[in-house]
C-alpha positions in Angstrom: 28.1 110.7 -97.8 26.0 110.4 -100.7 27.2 111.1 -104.3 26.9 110.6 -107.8 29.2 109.0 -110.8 29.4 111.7 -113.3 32.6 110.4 -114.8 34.7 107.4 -115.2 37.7 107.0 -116.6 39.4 103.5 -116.3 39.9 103.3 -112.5 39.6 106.6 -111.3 36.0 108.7 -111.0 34.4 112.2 -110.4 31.4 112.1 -108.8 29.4 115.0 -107.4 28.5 114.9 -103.8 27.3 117.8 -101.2 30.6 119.5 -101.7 30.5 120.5 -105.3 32.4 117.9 -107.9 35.8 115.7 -106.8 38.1 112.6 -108.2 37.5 109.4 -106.2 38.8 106.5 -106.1 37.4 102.6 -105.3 38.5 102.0 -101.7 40.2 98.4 -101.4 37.0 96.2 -100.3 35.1 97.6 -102.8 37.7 96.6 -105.4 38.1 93.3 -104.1 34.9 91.9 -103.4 33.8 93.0 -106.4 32.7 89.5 -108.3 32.9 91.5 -111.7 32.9 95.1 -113.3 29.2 95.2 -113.5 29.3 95.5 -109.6 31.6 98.5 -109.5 30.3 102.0 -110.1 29.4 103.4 -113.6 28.1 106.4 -115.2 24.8 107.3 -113.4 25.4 105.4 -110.2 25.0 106.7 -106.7 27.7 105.7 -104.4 28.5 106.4 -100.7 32.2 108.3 -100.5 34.1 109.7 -97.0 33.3 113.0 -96.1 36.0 115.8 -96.9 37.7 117.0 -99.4 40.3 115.9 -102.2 40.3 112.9 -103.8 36.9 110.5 -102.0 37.1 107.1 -102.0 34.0 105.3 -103.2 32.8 102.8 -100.5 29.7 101.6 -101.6 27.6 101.4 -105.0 23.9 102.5 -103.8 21.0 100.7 -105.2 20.1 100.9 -108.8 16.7 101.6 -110.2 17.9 100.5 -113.8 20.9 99.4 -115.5 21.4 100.1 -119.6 24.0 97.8 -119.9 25.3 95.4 -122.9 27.6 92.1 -123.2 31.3 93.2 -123.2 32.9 93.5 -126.6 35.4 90.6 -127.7 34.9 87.1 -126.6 34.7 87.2 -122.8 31.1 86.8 -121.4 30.8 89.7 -118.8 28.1 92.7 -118.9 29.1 95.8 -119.3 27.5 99.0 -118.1 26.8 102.0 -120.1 24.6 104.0 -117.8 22.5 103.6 -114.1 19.6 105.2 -113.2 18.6 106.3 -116.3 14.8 107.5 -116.6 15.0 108.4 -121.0 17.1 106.5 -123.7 18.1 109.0 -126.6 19.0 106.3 -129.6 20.7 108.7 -131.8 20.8 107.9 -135.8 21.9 110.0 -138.2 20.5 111.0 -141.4 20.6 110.1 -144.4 23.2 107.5 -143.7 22.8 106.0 -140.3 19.9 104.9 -139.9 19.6 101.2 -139.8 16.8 99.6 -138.7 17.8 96.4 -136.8 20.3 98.7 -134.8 17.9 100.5 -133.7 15.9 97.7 -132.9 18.8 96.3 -130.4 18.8 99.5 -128.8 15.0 99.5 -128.1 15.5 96.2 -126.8 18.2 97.1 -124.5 16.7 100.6 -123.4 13.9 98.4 -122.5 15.5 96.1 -120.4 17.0 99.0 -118.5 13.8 100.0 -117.0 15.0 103.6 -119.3 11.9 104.6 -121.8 13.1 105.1 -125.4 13.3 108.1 -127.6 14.3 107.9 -131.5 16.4 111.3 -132.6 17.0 111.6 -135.8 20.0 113.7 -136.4 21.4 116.0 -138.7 18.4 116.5 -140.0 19.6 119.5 -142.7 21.3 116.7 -144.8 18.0 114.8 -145.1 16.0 115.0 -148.6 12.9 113.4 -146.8 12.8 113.8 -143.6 9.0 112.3 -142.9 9.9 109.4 -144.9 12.9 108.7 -142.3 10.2 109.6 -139.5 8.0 107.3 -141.2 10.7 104.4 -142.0 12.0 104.4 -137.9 7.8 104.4 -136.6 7.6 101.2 -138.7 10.4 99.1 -136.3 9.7 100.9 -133.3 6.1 100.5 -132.0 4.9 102.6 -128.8 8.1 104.8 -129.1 8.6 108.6 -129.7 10.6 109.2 -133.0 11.6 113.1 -133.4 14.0 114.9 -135.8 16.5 117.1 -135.1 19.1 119.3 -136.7 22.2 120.9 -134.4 23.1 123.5 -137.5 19.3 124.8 -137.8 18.4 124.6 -134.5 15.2 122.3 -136.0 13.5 119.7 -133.4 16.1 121.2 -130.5 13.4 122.6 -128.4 10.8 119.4 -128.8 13.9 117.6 -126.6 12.7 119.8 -123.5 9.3 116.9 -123.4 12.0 114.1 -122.3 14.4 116.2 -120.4 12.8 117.2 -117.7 14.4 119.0 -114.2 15.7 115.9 -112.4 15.1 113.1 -114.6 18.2 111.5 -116.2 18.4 110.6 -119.8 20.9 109.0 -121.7 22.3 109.4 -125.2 23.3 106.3 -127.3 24.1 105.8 -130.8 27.2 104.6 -133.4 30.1 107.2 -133.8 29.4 110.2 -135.6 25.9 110.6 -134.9 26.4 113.7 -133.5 25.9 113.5 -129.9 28.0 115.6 -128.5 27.3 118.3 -130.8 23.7 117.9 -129.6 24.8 117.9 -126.2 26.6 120.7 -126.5 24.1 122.4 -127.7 21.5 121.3 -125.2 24.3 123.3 -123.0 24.6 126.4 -124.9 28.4 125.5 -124.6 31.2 123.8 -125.8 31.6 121.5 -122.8 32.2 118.6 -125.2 34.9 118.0 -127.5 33.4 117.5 -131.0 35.0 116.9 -134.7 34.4 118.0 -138.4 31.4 116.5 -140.4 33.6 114.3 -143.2 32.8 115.1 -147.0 31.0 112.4 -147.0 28.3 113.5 -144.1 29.5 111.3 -141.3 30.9 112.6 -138.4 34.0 111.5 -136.4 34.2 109.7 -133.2 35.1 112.2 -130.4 33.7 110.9 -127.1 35.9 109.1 -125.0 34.3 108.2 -121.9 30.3 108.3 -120.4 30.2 111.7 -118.7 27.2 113.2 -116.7 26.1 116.8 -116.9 23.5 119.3 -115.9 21.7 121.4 -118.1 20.2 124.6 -118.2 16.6 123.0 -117.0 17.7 120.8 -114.5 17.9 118.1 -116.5 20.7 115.5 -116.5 22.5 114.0 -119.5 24.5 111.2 -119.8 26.8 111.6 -123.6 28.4 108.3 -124.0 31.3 107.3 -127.0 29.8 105.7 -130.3 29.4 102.1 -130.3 30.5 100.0 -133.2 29.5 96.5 -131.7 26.2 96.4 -129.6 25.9 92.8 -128.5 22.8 91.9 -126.5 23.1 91.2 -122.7 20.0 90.0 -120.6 16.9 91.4 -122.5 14.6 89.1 -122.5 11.6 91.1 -121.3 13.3 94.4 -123.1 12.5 92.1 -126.7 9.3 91.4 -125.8 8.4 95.2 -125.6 10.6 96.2 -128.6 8.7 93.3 -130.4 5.3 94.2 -129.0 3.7 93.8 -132.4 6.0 90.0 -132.9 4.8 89.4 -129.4 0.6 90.1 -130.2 0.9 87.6 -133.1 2.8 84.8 -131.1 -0.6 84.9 -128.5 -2.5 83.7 -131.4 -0.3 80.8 -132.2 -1.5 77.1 -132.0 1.2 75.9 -129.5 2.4 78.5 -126.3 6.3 77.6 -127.0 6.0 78.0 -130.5 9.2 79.2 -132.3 7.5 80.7 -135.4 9.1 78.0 -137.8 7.3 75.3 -139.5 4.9 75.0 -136.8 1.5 74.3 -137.7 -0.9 77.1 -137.0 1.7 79.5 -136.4 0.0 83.2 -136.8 3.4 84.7 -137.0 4.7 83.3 -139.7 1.5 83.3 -141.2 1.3 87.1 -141.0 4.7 87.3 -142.4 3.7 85.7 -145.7 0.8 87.6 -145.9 2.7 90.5 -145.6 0.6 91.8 -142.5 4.6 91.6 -141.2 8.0 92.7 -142.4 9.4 89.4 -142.6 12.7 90.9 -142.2 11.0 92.5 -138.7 10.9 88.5 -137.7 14.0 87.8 -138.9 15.3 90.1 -136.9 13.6 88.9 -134.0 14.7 85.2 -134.2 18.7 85.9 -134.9 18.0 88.4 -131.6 16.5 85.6 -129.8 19.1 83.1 -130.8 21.4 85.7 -129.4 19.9 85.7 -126.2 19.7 81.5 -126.2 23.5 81.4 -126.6 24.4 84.4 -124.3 22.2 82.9 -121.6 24.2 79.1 -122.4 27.5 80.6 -122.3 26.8 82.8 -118.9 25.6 79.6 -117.4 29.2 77.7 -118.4 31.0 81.1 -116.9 29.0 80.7 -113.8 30.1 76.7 -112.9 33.5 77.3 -113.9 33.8 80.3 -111.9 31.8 78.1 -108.8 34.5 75.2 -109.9 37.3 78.0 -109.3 36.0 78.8 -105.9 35.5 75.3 -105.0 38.8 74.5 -105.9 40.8 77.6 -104.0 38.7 76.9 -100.9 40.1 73.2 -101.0 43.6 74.2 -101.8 43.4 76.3 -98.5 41.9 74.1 -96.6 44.9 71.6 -97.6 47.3 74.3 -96.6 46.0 74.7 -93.4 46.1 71.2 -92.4 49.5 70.7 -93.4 50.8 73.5 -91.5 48.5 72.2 -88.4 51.0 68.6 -89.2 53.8 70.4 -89.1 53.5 72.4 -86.5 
């Protein structure tokens, strides 16, 4: 039967099926054929469980529509998925203090990747002196994309949210710890479903989320609150850059050379535009240390994909040996 992922928690789920909400569990081919986590079910996903009731053992992950996913934190190159099936991102930022533009942009870029369309909230709006200037200030890095302000304490922006959460669409709400999601999720409920903590003295929150979790609200709308990231670290977002980077992108058409880098190429409109001041140059900065990103990531996935082939290569050798030595010695 068909079901959905509203929770996971390290290898154990609850998903929601035609029976009303249970815990599942990966049956054992799933597990094992599994090449790596970004092929076992997340946040979002639809899955295929046994009929009944108790605990469901997940059979199958059903086909995705879109993926928000990000390289896994540390040193190992392997993808890690934050939410499928996502139709809205909600990049939460809080104000005055959280709002950092190249963030933001890595969001965009991601959220575009994901097939997802990107919202800017602004939260905790009540602590901000200028609120328009903020609105102003995030419009400036994110071209194309909504930007709205919101305050959980006032109650200001809240209803706006009800244009990207609409009765069947899924959204999904990102941001750094503290930003407040769960406090907007909550109220987006009209309940403490979500465990939140004190605003510190000095107007950031605290991290409270500990796991992506799925729920339904009042409209028929479904959100996805997921824990604050401290480390976003780009994945495969290549045409997600280009659309975060619309305006980057327009200039590079203009450019003397198609593979121009935007360095010290002759007739290079980006760079020109840059020094003229038609664009932030620290907008392009971004953009190259983001592409550079992407460069190595896509280098060092190729070197995980031959050594893993080498692996395989190497087991299906060592049992091939095996079997002919018992075939001698029999």
């Amino acid at each position: 039967m068909p079901a959905r992922v509203v929770a996971e928690h390290r290898d154990r789920y609850v998903v929601w099926g035609a029976d009303g909400e249970r815990a599942a569990v990966l049956a054992g081919r799933l597990r094992h054929q599994a090449r790596s986590r970004e092929e076992l079910p997340a946040t979002g996903d639809w899955v295929a469980v046994d009929e009944g009731r108790g605990t469901a053992a997940i059979h199958a992950v059903l086909p995705r529509r879109g993926l928000f996913r990000r390289k896994a934190a540390g040193d190992t190159t392997e993808a890690q998925v934050l939410a499928a099936n996502v139709d809205t991102a909600l990049i939460a930022a809080a104000l005055p203090g959280d709002v950092n533009a190249r963030r933001i942009e890595r969001y965009l870029a991601l959220a575009w990747e994901s097939g997802a369309v990107p919202v800017v909230v602004l939260t905790k709006a009540d602590l901000a002196d200028d609120v328009d200037a903020a609105l102003r200030g995030v419009r400036a890095v994110a071209p194309g994309v909504d930007v709205a302000a919101v305050s959980a304490v006032t109650g200001m922006g809240v209803d706006d949210l009800a244009r990207w959460l609409k009765p069947g669409r899924t959204a999904v709400l990102l941001g750094s710890s503290g930003a407040g999601k769960s406090t907007l999720t909550n109220l987006l409920l009209g309940a403490e479903a979500l465990r939140t903590g004190a605003v510190r003295e000095d107007g950031k929150g605290r991290h409270t989320t500990t796991h992506r979790q799925l729920v339904r609200l009042a409209s028929g709308a479904l959100l996805i609150d997921t824990p604050g990231m401290r480390e976003l670290q780009l994945w495969t977002a290549d045409a997600g850059l280009e659309t975060a980077f619309a305006d980057v992108e327009a200039l590079a058409a203009r450019c003397r050379f198609g593979d121009c880098a935007h360095g010290a190429e002759p007739g290079c409109a980006v760079r020109a535009a840059a020094e003229s001041g038609a664009l932030d140059s620290d907008r392009l900065e971004s953009w190259r240390r983001l592409r550079r990103e992407l460069d190595w990531l896509e280098l060092r996935q190729d070197e995980a994909a031959a050594a893993a082939e080498r692996a395989r290569v190497r087991t299906i050798h060592r049992a091939q040996r095996a079997y002919y030595k018992g075939r001698r010695g029999a």
